[in-house]
C-alpha positions as CSV (number, residue, x, y, z in Angstrom):
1,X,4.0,42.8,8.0
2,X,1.8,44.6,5.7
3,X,-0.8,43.2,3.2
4,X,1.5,42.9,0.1
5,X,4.6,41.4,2.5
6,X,1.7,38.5,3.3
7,X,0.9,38.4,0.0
8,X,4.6,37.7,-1.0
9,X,5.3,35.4,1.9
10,X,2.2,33.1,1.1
11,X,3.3,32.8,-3.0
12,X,7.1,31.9,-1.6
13,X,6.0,29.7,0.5
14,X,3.2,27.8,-2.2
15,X,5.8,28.0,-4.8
16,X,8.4,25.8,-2.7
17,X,5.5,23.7,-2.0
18,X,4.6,23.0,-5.3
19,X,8.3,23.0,-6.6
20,X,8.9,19.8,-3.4
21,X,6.3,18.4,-4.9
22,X,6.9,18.0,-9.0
23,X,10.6,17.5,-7.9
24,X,11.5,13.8,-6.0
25,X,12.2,16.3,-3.1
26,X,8.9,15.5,-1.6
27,X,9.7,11.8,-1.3
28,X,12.1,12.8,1.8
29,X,9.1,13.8,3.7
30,X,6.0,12.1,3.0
31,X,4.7,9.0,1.5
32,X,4.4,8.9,-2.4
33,X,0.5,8.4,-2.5
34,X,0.4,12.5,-0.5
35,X,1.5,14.1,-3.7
36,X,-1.8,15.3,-5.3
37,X,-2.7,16.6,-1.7
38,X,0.6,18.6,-1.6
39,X,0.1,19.9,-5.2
40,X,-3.4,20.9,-4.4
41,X,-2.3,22.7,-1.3
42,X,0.5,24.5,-2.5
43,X,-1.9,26.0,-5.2
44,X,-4.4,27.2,-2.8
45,X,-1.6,29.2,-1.2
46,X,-0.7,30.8,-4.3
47,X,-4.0,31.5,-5.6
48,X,-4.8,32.8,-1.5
49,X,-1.7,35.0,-2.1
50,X,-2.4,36.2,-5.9
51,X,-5.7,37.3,-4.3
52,X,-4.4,39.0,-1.0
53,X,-2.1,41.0,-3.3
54,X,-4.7,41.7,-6.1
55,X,-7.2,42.9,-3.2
56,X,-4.5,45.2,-1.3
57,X,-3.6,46.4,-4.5
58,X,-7.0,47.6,-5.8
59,X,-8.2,48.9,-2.3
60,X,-4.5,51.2,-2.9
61,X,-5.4,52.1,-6.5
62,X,-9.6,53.1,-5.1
63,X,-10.0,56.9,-4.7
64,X,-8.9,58.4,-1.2
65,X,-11.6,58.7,1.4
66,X,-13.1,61.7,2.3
67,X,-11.6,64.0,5.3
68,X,-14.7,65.3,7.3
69,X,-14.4,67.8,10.3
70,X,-16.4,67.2,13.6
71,X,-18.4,70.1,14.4
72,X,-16.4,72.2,17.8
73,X,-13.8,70.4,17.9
74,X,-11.8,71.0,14.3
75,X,-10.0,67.4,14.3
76,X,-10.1,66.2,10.9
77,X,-11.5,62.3,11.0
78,X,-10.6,59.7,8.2
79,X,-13.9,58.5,7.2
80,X,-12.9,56.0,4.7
81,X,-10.5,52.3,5.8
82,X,-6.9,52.8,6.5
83,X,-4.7,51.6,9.4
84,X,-6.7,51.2,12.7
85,X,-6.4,53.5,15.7
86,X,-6.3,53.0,18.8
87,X,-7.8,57.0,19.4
88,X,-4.8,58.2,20.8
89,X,-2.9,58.5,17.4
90,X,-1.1,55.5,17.2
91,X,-1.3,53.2,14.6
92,X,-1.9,49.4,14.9
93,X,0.4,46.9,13.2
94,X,0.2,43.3,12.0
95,X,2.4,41.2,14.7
96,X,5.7,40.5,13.2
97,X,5.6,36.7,13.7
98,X,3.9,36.2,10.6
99,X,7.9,36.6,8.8
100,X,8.8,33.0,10.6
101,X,6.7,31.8,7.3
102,X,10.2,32.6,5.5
103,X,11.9,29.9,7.4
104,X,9.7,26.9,6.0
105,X,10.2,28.4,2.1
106,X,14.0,28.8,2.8
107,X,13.9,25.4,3.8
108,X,12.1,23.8,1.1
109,X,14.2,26.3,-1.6
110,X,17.8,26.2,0.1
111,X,17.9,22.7,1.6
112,X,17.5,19.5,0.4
113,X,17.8,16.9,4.1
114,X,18.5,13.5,3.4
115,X,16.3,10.5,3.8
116,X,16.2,8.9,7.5
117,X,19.1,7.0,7.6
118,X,21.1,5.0,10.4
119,X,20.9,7.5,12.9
120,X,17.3,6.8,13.2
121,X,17.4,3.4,13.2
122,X,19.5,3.6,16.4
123,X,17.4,5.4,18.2
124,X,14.1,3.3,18.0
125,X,13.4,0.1,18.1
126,X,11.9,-1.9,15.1
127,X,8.7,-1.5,13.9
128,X,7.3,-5.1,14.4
129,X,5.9,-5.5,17.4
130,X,5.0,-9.0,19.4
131,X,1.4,-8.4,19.8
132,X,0.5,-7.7,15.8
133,X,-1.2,-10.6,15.0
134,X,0.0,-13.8,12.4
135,X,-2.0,-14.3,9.3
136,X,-2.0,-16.1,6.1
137,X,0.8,-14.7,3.5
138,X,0.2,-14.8,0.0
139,X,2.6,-17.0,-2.1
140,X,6.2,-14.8,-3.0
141,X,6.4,-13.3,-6.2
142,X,7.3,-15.4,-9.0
143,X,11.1,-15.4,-9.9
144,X,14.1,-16.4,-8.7
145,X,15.0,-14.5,-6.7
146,X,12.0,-13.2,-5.5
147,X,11.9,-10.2,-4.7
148,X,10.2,-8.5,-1.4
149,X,10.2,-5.6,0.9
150,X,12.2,-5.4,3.7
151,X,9.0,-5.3,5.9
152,X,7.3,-8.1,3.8
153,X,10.1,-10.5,4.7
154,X,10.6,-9.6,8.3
155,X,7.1,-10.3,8.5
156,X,7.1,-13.5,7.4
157,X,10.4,-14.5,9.3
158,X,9.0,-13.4,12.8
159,X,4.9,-14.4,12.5
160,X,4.8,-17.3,9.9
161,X,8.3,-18.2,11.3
162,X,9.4,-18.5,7.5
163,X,6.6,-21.0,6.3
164,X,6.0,-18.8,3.4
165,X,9.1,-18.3,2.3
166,X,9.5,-22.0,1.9
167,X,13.5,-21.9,1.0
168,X,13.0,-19.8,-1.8
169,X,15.7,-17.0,-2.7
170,X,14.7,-13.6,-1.7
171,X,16.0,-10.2,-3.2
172,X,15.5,-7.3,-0.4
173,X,17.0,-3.9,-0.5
174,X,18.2,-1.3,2.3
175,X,20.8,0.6,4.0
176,X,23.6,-0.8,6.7
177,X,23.3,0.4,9.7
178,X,25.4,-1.5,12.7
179,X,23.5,-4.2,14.6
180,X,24.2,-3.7,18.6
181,X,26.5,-6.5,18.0
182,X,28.5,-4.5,16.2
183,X,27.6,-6.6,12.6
184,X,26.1,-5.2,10.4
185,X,22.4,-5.1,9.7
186,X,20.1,-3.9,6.4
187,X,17.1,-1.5,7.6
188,X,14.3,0.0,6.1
189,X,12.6,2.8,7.1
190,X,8.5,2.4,7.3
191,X,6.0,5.5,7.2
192,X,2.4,5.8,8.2
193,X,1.7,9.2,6.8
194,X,5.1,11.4,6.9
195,X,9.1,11.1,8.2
196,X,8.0,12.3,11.8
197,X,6.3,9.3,12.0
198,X,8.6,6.7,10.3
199,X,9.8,3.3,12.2
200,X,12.5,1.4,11.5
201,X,12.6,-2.4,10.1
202,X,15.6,-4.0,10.8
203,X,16.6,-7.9,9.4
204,X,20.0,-9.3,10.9
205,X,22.7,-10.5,8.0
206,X,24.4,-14.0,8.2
207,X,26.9,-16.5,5.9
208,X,27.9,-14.0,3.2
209,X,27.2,-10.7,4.9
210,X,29.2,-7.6,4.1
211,X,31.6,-6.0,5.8
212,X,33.7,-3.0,6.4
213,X,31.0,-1.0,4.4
214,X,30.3,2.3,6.5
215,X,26.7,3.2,7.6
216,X,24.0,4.4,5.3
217,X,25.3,2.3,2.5
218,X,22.9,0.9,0.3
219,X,23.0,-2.4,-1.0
220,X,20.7,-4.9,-2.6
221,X,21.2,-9.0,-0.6
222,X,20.2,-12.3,-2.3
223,X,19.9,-14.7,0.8
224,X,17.4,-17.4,2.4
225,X,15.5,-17.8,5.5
226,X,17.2,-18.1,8.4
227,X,15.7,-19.1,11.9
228,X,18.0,-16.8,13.4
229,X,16.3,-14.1,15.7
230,X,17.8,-11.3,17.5
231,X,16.6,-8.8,20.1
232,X,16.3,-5.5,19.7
233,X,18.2,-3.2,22.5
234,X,16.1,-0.2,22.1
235,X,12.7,-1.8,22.8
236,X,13.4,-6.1,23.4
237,X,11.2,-6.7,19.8
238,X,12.7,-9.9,17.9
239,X,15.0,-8.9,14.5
240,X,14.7,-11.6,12.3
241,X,18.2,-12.3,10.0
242,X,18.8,-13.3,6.7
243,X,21.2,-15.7,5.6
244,X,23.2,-13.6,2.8
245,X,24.2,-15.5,-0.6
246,X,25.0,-12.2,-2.1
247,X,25.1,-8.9,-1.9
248,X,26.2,-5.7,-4.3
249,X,26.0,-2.3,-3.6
250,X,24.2,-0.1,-5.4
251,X,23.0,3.8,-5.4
252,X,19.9,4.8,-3.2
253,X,16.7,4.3,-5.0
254,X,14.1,7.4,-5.6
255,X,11.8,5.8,-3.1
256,X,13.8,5.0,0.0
257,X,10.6,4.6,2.4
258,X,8.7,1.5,2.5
């Protein structure tokens, strides 16, 4: 891979960056608050490529070096930069790896993966973990329903063993996925930084639940407390459920990460 081939590969590559990143298409990998840093990165890969290709293309345009002869031996000797030489004629080359660069670009430019989903949620086990800690919870939002994450309320349900929620009517929203019960269950998928970290928050459904919908489906549940708790199978934390009043479904929002 020559100078102007790196030069090309690096623009691709900042232009899908930055294209992910003014487009929603960003949201299916990282957390909405990392958008400035992947605009400001994908522009320092352009401007790094806009400069390896102005550079490469100046040193072309520059005059030709001069040819010299050594004295007695009448081999002429390039005296001026040009490919490197190992003295035996044979010209070094840049290591070919660099093209796997095109993989990431026709990634972010050809395909568009979906969101973590139910797969996911069946292979770990929910985020909340017996040893976090119970604290005070701030009174729910105001309204009726109120609405809260699907974190917020499993929190509540499993460390202030639904104090706070106090019978009020809660509004959550998530995808089905099936419980290992075979009922269905509405999950959430929680990020620290990115989707190679993201954990799962799952919430048991009971009274009104849904049923027969297939998995992924997203739906938004008007229930209550319930003191309900379920294990998990994939690593023996406590689900917390929800007793369902109503539910409808509805399309999947721009931010499906908590």
């Amino acid at each position: 891979m020559n100078k102007q081939a790196q030069g090309v590969v690096l623009l691709l590559l900042g232009g899908a960056v930055v294209r992910a990143s003014v487009t929603d298409m960003y949201l299916r990998y990282v957390k909405e608050a990392l958008q400035p840093f992947l605009i400001v990165a994908g522009l320092l890969l352009i401007a790094a490529a806009v400069m390896t290709l102005w550079h490469d293309l100046r040193r072309r345009s520059s005059p030709a070096p001069a040819v010299g002869v050594h004295a007695g031996h009448g081999h002429a000797v390039d005296d001026g930069p040009g490919d490197a030489d190992d003295g035996h004629g044979h010209a070094h080359h840049e290591p070919r790896v660099g093209w796997l660069l095109i993989l990431p670009v026709l990634g972010l430019l050809l395909v568009a993966p979906p969101a973590l989903g139910s797969y996911a949620v069946a292979q770990a086990g929910t985020a909340l973990s017996s040893e976090q800690a119970s604290s005070d919870y701030p009174p729910l939002p105001d309204g009726d329903p109120a609405e809260i994450s699907v974190l917020d309320y499993a929190s509540r349900a499993i460390f202030d063993e639904g104090r706070s929620l106090d019978g009020r009517n809660v509004r959550l929203t998530g995808f089905v996925t099936d419980g290992p019960d075979g009922e269905p269950m509405l999950a959430r998928i929680v990020l620290s930084c990115c989707a190679a970290d993201g954990r799962p928050i799952k919430v048991g459904m009971d009274g009104s639940a849904p049923t027969g919908l297939p998995a992924d489906t997203w739906i938004e549940v008007v229930g209550r407390y319930s003191d309900r708790i379920g294990t998990d199978p994939v690593n023996g934390a406590s689900i917390p459920y929800l007793a369902v009043e109503s539910w409808q479904q509805i399309d999947a929002p721009r931010q499906q990460y908590e």
